[in-house]
C-alpha positions as CSV (number, residue, x, y, z in Angstrom):
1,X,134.6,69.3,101.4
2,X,135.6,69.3,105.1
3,X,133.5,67.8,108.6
4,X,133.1,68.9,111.5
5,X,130.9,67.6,114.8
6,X,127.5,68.8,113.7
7,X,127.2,70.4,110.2
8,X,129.3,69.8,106.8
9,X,130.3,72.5,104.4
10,X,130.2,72.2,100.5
11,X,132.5,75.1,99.6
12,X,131.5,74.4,96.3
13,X,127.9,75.2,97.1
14,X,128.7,78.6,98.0
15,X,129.7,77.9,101.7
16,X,125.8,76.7,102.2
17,X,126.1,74.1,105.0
18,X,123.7,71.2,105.2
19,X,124.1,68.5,108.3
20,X,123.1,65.9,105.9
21,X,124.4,64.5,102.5
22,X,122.8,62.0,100.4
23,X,123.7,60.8,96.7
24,X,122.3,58.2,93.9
25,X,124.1,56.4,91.3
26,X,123.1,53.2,89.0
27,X,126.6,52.5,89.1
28,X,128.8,51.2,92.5
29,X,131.9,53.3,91.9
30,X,130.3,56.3,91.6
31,X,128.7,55.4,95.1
32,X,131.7,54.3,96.9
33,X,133.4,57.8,95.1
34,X,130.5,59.7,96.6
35,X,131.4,58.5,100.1
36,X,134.8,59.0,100.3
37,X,133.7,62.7,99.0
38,X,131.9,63.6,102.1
39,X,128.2,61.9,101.5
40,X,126.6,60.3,104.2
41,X,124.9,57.7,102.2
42,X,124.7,56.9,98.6
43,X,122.0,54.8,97.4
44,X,121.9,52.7,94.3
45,X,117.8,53.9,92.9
46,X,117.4,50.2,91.2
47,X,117.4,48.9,94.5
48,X,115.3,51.4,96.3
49,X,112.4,50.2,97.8
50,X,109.2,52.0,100.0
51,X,110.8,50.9,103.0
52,X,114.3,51.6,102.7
53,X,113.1,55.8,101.6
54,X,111.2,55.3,104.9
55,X,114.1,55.2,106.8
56,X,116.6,57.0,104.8
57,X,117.0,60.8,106.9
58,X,115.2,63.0,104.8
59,X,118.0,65.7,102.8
60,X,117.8,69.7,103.0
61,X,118.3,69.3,99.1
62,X,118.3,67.0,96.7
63,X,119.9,67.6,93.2
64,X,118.8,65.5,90.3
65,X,120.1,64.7,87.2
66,X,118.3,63.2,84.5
67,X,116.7,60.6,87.1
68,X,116.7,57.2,84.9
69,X,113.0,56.9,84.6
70,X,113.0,53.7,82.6
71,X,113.4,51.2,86.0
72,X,110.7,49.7,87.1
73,X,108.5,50.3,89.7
74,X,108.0,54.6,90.8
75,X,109.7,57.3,89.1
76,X,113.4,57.9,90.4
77,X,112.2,61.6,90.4
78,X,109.8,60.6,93.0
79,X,111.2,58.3,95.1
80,X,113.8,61.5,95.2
81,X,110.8,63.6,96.3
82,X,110.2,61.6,99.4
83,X,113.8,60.8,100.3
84,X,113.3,64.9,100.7
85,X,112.2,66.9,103.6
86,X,109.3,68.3,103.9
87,X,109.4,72.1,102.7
88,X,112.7,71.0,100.6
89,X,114.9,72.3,97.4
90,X,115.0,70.3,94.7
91,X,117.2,71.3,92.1
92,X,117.0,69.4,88.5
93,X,119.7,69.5,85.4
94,X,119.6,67.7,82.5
95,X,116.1,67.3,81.8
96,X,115.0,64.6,79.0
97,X,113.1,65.7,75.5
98,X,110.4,63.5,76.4
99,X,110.5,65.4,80.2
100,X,110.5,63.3,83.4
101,X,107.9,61.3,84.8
102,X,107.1,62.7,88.9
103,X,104.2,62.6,91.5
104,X,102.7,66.0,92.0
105,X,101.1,64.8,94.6
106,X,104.4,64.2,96.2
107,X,105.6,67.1,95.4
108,X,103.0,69.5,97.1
109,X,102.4,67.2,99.9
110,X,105.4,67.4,100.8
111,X,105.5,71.3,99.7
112,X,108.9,70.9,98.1
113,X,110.6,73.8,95.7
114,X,112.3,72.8,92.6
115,X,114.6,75.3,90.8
116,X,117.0,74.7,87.3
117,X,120.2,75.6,87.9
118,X,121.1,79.0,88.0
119,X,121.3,80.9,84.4
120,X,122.4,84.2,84.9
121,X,126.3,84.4,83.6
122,X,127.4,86.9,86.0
123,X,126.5,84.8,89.0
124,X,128.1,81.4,87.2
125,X,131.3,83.7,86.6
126,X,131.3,84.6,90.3
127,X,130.4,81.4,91.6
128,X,132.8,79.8,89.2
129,X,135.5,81.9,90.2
130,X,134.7,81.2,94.2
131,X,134.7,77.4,93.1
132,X,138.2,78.1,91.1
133,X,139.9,79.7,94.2
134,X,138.5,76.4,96.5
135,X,140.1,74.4,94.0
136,X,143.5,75.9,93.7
137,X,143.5,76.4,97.8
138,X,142.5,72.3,98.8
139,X,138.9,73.2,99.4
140,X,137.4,70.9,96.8
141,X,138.8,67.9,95.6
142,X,138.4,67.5,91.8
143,X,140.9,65.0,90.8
144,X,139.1,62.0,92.1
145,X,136.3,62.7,89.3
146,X,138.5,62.4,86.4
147,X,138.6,59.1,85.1
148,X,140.4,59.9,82.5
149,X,142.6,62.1,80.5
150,X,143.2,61.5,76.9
151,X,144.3,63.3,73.2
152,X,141.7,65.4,71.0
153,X,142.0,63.2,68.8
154,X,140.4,59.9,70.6
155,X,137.3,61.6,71.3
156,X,135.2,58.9,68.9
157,X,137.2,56.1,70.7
158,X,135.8,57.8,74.1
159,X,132.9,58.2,73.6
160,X,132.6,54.5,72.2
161,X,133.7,53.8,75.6
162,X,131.6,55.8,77.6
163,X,128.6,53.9,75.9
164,X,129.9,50.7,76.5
165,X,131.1,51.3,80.2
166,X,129.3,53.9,81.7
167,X,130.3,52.9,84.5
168,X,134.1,53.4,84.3
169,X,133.8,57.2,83.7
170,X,132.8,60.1,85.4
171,X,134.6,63.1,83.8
172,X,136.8,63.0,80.8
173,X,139.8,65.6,80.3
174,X,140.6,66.6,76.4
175,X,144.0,67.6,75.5
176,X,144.1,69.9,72.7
């Protein structure tokens, strides 16, 4: 991810440019990660208020995943919604069994779209491979996401740790 004066470029988002970035995270590493990424603010959605999402500058697109609907006050999926511009993308992984709890009157007041992620294996192959080729050349910078790297055969010790720490880990690398 690279700046310049007025716009910034995700090459992993297919060279789509957006002049502003915005991320949430429950936990304060992943925040502080998300900055040094290239986002121009990272919020923490437990200690989002009305006020502060009225003067947060609304994002092109917002990507959610699995918004954490069990804090209190209005649904993270929401709050998301208006942190949105008006005539928006929203695009939304990891979608709960029991779905997600969200305004529609949000949503078409502020006459968002909201798209899964794309399905279609030939475009993930070509995407993938365009992502591959930023990878290998410096574009995008993956190594700051792995946490950790570890044998085959500690994946029951990981994933004890990834329940009690959450926090610690963002992507875990298997050796086989």
């Amino acid at each position: 991810m690279y700046k310049n004066k007025y716009k910034k470029r995700l090459s992993g988002a297919g060279g789509i440019c957006y002049s502003h970035v915005i991320g949430w995270d429950l936990y304060e590493s992943r925040r502080k990660l998300a900055l040094t990424l290239g986002a121009d603010q990272v919020y923490d959605p437990a200690a989002l208020s009305p006020e502060v999402l009225e003067q947060m500058t609304p994002a092109d697109v917002s990507v959610v995943m699995m918004g954490d609907d069990l804090l209190p006050g209005e649904p993270t999926v929401t709050q998301l919604m208006r942190a949105t511009r008006k005539g928006g993308l929203l695009v939304s992984y990891g979608h709960p069994e029991q779905g997600r709890r969200f305004s529609p009157y949000v949503f078409q007041s502020r006459d968002l779209t909201m798209t899964g992620p794309v399905n279609d294996l030939a475009v993930i192959r070509e995407k993938g491979k365009a992502v591959l080729e930023q990878v290998e050349q410096g574009g995008i910078k993956i190594r700051p996401l792995i946490t950790h790297i570890r044998p085959f055969e500690e994946l029951g010790q990981a994933f004890e740790q990834l329940l009690q720490h959450p926090e610690k880990q963002i992507k875990v690398i298997f050796k086989w």
